[in-house]
PyMOL commands that place a pseudoatom at each C-alpha (Angstrom):
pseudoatom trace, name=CA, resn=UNK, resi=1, chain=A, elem=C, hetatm=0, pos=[-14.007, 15.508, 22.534]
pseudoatom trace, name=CA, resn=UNK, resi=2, chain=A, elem=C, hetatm=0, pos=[-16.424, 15.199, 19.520]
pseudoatom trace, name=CA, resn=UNK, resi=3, chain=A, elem=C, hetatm=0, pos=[-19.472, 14.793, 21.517]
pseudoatom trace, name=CA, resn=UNK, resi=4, chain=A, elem=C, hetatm=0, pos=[-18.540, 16.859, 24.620]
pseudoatom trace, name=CA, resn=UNK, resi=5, chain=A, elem=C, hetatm=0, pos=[-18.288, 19.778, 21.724]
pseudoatom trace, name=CA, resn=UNK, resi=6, chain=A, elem=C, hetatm=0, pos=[-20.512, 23.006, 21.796]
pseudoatom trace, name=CA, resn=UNK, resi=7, chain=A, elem=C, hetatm=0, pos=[-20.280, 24.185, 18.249]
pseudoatom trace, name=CA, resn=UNK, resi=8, chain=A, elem=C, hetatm=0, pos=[-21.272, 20.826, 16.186]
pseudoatom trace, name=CA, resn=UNK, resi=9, chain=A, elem=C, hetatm=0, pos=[-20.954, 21.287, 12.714]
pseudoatom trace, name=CA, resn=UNK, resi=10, chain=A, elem=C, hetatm=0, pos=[-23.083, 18.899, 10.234]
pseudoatom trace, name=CA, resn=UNK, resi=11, chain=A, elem=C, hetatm=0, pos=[-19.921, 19.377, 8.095]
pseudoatom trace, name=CA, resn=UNK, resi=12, chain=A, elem=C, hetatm=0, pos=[-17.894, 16.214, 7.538]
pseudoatom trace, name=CA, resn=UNK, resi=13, chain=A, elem=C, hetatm=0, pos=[-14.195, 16.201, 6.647]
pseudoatom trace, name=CA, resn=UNK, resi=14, chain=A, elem=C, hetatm=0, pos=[-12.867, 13.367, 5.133]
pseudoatom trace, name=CA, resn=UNK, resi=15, chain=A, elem=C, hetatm=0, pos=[-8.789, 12.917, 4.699]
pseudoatom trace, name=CA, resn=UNK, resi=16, chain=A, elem=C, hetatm=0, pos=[-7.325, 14.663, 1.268]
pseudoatom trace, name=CA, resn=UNK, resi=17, chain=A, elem=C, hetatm=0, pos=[-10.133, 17.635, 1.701]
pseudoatom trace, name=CA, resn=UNK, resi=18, chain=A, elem=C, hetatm=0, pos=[-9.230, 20.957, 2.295]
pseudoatom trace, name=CA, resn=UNK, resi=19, chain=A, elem=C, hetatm=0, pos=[-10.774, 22.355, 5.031]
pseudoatom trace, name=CA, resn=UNK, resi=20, chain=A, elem=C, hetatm=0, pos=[-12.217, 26.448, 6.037]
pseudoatom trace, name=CA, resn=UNK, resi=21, chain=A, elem=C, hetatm=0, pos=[-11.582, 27.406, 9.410]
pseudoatom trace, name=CA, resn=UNK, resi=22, chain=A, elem=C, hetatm=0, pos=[-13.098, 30.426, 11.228]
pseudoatom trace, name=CA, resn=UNK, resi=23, chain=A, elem=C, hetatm=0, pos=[-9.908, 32.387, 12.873]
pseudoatom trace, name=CA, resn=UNK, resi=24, chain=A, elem=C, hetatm=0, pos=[-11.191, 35.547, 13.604]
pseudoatom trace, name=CA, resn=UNK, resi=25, chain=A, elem=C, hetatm=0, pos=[-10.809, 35.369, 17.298]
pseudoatom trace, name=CA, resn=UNK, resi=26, chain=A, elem=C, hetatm=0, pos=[-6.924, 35.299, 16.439]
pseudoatom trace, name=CA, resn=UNK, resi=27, chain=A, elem=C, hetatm=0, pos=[-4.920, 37.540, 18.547]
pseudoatom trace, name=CA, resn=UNK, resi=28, chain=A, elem=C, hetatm=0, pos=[-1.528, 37.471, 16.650]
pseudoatom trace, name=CA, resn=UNK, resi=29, chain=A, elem=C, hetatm=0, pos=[-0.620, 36.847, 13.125]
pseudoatom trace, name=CA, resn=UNK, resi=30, chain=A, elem=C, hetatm=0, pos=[0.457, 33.396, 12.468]
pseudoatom trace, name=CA, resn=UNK, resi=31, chain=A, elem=C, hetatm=0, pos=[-1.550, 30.419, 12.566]
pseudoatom trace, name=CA, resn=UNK, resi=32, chain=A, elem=C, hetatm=0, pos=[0.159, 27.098, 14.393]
pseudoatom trace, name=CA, resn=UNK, resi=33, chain=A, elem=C, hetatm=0, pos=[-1.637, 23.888, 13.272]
pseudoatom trace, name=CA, resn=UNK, resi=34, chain=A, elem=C, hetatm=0, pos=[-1.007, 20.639, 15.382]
pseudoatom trace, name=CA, resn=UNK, resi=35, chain=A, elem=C, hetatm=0, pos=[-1.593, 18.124, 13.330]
pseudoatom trace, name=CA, resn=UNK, resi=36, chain=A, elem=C, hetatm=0, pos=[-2.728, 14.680, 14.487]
pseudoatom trace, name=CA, resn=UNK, resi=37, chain=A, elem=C, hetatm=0, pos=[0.964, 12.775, 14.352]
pseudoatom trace, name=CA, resn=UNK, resi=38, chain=A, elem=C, hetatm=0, pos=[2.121, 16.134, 16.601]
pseudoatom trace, name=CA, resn=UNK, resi=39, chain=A, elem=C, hetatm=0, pos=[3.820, 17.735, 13.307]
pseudoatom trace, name=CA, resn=UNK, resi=40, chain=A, elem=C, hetatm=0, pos=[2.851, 21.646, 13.607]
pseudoatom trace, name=CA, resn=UNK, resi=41, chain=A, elem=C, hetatm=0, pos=[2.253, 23.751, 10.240]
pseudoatom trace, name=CA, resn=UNK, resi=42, chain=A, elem=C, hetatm=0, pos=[2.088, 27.262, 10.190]
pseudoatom trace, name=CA, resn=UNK, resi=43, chain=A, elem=C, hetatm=0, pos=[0.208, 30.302, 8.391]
pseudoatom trace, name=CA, resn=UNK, resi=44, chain=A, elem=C, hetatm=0, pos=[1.092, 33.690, 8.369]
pseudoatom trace, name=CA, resn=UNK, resi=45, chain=A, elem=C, hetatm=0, pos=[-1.902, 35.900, 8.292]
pseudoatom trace, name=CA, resn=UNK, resi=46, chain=A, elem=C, hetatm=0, pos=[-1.914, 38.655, 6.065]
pseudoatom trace, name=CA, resn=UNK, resi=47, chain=A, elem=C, hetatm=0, pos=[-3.081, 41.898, 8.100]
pseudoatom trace, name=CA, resn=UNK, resi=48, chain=A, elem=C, hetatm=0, pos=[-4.136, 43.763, 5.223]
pseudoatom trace, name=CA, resn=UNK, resi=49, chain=A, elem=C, hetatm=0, pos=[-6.453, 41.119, 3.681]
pseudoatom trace, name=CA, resn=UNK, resi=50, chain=A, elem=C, hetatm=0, pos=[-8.582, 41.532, 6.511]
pseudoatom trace, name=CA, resn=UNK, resi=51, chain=A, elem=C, hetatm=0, pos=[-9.867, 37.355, 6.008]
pseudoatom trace, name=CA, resn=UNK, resi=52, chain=A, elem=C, hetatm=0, pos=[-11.836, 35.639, 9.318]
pseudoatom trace, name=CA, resn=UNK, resi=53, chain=A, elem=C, hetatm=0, pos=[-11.390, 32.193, 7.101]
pseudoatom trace, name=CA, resn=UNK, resi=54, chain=A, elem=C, hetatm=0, pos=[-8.392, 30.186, 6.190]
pseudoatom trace, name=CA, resn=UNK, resi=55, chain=A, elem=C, hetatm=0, pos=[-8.182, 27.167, 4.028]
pseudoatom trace, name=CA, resn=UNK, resi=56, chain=A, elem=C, hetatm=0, pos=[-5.913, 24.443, 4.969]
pseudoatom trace, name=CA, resn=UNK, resi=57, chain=A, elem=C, hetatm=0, pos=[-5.207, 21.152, 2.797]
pseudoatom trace, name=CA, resn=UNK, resi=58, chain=A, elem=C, hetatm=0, pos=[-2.762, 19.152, 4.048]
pseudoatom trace, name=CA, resn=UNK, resi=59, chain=A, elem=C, hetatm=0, pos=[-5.119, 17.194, 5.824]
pseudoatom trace, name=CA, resn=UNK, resi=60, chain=A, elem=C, hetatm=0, pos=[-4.103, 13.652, 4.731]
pseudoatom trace, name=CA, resn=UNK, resi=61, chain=A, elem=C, hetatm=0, pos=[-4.130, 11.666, 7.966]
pseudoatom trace, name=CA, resn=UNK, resi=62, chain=A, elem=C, hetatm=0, pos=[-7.261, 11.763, 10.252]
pseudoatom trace, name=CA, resn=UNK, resi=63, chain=A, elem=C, hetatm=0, pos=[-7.277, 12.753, 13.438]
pseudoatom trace, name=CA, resn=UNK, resi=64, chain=A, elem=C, hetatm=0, pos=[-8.234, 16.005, 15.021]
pseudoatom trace, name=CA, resn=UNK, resi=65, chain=A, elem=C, hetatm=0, pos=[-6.303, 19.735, 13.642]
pseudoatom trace, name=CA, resn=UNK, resi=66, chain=A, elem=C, hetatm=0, pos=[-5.770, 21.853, 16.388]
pseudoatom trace, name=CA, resn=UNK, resi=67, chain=A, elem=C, hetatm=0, pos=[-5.763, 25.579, 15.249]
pseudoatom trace, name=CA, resn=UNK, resi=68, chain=A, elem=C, hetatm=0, pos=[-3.796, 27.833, 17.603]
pseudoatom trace, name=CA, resn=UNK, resi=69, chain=A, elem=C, hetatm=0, pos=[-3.438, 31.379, 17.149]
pseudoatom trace, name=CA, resn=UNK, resi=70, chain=A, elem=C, hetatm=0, pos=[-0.369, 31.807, 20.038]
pseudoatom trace, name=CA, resn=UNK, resi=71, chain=A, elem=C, hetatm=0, pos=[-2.117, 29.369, 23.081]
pseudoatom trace, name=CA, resn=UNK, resi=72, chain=A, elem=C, hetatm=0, pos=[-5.098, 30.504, 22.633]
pseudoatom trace, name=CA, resn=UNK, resi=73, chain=A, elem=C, hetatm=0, pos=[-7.471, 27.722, 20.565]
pseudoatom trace, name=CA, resn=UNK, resi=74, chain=A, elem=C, hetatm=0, pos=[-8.866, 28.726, 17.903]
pseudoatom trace, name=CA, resn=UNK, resi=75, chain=A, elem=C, hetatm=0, pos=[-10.619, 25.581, 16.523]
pseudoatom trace, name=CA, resn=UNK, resi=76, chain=A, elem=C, hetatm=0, pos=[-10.303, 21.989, 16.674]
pseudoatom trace, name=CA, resn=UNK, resi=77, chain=A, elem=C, hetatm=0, pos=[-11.432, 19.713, 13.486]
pseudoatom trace, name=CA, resn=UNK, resi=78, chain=A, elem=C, hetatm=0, pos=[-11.871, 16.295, 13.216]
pseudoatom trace, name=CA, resn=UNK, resi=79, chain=A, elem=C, hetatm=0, pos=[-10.685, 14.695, 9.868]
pseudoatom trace, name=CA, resn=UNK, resi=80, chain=A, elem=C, hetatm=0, pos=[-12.127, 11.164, 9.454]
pseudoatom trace, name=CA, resn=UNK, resi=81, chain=A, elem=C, hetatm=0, pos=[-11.087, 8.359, 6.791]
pseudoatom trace, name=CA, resn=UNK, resi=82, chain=A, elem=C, hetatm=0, pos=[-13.036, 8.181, 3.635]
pseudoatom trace, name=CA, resn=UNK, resi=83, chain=A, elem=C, hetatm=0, pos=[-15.877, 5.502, 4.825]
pseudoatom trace, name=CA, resn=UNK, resi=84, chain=A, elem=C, hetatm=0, pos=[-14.930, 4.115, 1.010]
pseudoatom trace, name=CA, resn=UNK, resi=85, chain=A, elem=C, hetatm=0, pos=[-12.159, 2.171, 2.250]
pseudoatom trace, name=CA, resn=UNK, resi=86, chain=A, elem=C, hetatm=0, pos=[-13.831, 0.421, 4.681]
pseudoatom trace, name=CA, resn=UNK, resi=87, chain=A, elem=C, hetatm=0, pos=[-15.745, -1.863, 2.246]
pseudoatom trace, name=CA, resn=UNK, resi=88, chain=A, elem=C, hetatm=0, pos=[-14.774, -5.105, 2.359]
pseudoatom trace, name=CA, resn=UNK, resi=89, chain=A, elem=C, hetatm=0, pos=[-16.772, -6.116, -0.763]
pseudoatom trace, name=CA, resn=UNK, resi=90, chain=A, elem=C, hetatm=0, pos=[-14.433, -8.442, -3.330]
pseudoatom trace, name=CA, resn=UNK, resi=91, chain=A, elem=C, hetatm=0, pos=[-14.618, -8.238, -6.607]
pseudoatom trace, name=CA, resn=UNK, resi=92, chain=A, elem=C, hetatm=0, pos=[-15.224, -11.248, -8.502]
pseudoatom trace, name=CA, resn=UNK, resi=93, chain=A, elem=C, hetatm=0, pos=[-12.187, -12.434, -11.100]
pseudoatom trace, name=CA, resn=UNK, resi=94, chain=A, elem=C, hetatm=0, pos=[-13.632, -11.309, -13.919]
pseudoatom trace, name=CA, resn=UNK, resi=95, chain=A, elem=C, hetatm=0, pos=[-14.530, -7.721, -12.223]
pseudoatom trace, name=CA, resn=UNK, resi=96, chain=A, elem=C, hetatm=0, pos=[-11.015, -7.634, -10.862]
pseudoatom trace, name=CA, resn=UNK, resi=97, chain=A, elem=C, hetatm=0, pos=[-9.388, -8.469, -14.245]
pseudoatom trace, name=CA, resn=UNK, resi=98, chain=A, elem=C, hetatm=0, pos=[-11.558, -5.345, -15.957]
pseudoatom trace, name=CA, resn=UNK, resi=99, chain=A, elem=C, hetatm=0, pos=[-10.104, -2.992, -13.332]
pseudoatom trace, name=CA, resn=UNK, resi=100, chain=A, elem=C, hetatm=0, pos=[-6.142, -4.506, -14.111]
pseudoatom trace, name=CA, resn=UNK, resi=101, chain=A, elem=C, hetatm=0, pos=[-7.246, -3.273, -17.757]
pseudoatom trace, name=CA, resn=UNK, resi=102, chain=A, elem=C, hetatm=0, pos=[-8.857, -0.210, -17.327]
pseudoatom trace, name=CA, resn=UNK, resi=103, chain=A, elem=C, hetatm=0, pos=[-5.288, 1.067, -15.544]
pseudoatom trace, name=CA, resn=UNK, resi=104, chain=A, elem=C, hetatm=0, pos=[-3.238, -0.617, -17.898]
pseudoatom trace, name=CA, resn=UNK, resi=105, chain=A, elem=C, hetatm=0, pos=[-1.721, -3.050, -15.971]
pseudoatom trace, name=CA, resn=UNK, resi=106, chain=A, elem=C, hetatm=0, pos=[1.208, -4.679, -17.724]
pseudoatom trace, name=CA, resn=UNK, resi=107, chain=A, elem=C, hetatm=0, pos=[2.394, -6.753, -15.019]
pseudoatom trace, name=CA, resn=UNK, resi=108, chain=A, elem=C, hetatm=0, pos=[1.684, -10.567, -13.583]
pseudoatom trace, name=CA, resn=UNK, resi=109, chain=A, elem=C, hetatm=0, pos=[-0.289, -11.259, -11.200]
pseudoatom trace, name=CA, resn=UNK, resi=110, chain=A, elem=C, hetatm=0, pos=[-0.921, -14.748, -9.595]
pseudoatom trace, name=CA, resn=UNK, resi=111, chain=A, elem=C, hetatm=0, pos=[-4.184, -15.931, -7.874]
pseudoatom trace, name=CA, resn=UNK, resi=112, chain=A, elem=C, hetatm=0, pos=[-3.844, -17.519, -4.368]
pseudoatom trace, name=CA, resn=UNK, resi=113, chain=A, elem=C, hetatm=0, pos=[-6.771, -20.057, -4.151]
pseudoatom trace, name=CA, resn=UNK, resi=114, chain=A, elem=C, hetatm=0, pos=[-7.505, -20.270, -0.059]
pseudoatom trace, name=CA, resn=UNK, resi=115, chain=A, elem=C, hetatm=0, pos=[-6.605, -23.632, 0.356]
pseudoatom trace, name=CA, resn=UNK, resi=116, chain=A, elem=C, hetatm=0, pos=[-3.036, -22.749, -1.015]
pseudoatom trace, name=CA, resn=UNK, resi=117, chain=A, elem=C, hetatm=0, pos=[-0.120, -21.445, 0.888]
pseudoatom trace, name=CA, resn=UNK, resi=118, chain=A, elem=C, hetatm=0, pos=[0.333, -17.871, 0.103]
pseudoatom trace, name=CA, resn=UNK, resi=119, chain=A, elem=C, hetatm=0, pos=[4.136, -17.678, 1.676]
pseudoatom trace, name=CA, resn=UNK, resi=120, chain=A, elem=C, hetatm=0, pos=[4.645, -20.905, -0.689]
pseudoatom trace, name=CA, resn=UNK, resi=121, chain=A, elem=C, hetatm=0, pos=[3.589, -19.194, -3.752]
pseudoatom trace, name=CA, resn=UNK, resi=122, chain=A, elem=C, hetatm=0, pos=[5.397, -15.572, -2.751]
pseudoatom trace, name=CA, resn=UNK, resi=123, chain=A, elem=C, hetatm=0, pos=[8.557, -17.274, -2.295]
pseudoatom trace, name=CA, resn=UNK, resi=124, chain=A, elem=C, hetatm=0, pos=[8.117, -19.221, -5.712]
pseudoatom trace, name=CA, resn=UNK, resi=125, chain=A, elem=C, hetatm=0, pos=[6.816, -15.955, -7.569]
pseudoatom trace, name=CA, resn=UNK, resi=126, chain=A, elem=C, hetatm=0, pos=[9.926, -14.460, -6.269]
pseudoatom trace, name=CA, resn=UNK, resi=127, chain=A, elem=C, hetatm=0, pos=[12.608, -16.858, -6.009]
pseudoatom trace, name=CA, resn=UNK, resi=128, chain=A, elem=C, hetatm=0, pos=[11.273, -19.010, -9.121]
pseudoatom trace, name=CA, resn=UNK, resi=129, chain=A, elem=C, hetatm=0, pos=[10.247, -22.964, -8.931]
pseudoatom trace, name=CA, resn=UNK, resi=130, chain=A, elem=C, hetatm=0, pos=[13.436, -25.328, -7.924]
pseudoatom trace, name=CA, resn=UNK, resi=131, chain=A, elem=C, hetatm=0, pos=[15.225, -27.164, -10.525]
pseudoatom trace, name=CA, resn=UNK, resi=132, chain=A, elem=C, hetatm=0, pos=[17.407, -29.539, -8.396]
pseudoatom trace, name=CA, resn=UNK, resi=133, chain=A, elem=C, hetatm=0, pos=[14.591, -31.847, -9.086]
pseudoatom trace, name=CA, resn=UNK, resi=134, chain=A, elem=C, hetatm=0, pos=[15.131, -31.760, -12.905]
pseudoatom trace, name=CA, resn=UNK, resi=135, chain=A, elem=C, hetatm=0, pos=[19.289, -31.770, -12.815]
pseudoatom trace, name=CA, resn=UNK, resi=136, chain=A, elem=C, hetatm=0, pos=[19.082, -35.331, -10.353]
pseudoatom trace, name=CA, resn=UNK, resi=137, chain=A, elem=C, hetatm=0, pos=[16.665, -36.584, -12.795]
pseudoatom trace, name=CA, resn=UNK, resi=138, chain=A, elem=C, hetatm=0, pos=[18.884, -35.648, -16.097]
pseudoatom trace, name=CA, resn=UNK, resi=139, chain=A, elem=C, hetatm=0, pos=[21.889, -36.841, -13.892]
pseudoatom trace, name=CA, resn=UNK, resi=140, chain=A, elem=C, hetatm=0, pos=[20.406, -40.359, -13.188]
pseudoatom trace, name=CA, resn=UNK, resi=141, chain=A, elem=C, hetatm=0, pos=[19.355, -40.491, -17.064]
pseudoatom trace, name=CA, resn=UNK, resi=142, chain=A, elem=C, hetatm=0, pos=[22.799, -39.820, -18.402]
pseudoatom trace, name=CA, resn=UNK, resi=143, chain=A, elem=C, hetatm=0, pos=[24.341, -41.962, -16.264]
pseudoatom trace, name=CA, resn=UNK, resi=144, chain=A, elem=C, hetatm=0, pos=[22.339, -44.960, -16.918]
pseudoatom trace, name=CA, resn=UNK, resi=145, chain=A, elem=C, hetatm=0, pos=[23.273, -44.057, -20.921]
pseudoatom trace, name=CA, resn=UNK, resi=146, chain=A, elem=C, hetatm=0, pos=[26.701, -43.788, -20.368]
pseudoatom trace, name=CA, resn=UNK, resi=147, chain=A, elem=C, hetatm=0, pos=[26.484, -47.035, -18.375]
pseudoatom trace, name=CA, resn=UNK, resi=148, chain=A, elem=C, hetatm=0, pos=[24.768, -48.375, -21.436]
pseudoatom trace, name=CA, resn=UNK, resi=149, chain=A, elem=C, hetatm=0, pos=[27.262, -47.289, -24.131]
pseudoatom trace, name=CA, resn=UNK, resi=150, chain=A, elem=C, hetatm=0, pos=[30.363, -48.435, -21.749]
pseudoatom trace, name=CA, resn=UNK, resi=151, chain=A, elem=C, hetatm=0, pos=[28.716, -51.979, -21.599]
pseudoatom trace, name=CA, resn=UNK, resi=152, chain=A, elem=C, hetatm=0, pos=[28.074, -52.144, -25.480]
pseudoatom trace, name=CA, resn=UNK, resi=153, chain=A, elem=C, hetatm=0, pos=[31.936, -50.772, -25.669]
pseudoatom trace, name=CA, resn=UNK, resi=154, chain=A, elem=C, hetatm=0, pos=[33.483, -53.506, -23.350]
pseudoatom trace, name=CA, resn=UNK, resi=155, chain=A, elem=C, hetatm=0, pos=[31.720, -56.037, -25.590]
pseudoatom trace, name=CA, resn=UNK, resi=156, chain=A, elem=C, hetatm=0, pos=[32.992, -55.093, -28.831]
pseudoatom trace, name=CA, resn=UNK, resi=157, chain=A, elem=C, hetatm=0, pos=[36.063, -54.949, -27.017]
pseudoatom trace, name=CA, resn=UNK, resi=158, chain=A, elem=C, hetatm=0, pos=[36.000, -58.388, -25.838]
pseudoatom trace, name=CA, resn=UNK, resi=159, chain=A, elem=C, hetatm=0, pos=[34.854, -59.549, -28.935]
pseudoatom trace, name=CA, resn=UNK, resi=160, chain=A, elem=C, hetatm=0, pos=[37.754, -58.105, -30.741]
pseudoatom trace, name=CA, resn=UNK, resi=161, chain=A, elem=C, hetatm=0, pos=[40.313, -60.200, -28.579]
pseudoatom trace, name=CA, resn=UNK, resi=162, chain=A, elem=C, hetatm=0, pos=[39.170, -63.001, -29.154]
for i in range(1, 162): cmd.bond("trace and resi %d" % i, "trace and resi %d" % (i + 1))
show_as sticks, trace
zoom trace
């Protein structure tokens, strides 16, 4: 559709931007917009202004705007996504760390080396490291004491007897 076009503009939209679009052929009042997920806005024209131009902002996913006035086609735009989101430039740590500052991040965040396992160290970040490890360790250690002080017991006992 872009490049079978008559009318190309050298004007690029980008999503967020509010757009001006030409609707002086109109034939009836209101303005139907079909956006690109099929959602339809509308404007009511104001006879009395007398205005060929409209301005419409809600222009947040990309896609083409189809401007209707009835079924007759008034204009069709083409919003694109910002080309800034495309870059797939990392920051270093030390950049990255600056930006978590300059927002005033008060959280934690956790760095996942490449050679780690990232579901490993969600699930730990979320769920916390496991203790059974420490309590079966403690366990074994108390027991051997108490074996200890029971054997030291039973001979003071014996010796007691005799």
């Amino acid at each position: 559709m872009y490049l079978s076009s008559q009318n190309i503009s050298d004007v690029n939209y980008l999503a967020g931007e509010t757009i001006n679009v030409n609707v002086s052929d109109r034939s009836l009042p209101q303005i139907r917009i079909i956006r690109p997920d099929n959602m339809e806005d509308f404007i009511n024209m104001d006879e009395n202004q007398g205005s060929n131009f409209i301005s419409y902002s809600s222009t947040f996913t990309s896609g083409n705007y189809k401007f209707l006035s009835g079924d007759k086609s008034l204009a069709t735009v083409s919003i694109n996504t910002d080309p800034a989101e495309s870059v797939t430039k990392y920051l270093s740590e030390s950049e990255f760390d600056n930006y978590l500052e300059k927002i005033n991040f008060n959280g934690r965040h956790i760095r996942i080396d490449k050679n780690e396992n990232p579901t490993q160290m969600i699930l730990q970040a979320r769920f916390g490291s496991e203790l059974w490890r420490y309590f079966v360790l403690i366990a074994i250690i108390l027991a051997l004491v108490e074996m200890t002080i029971a054997r030291n017991a039973k001979k003071e006992l014996v010796g007691l007897e005799s």
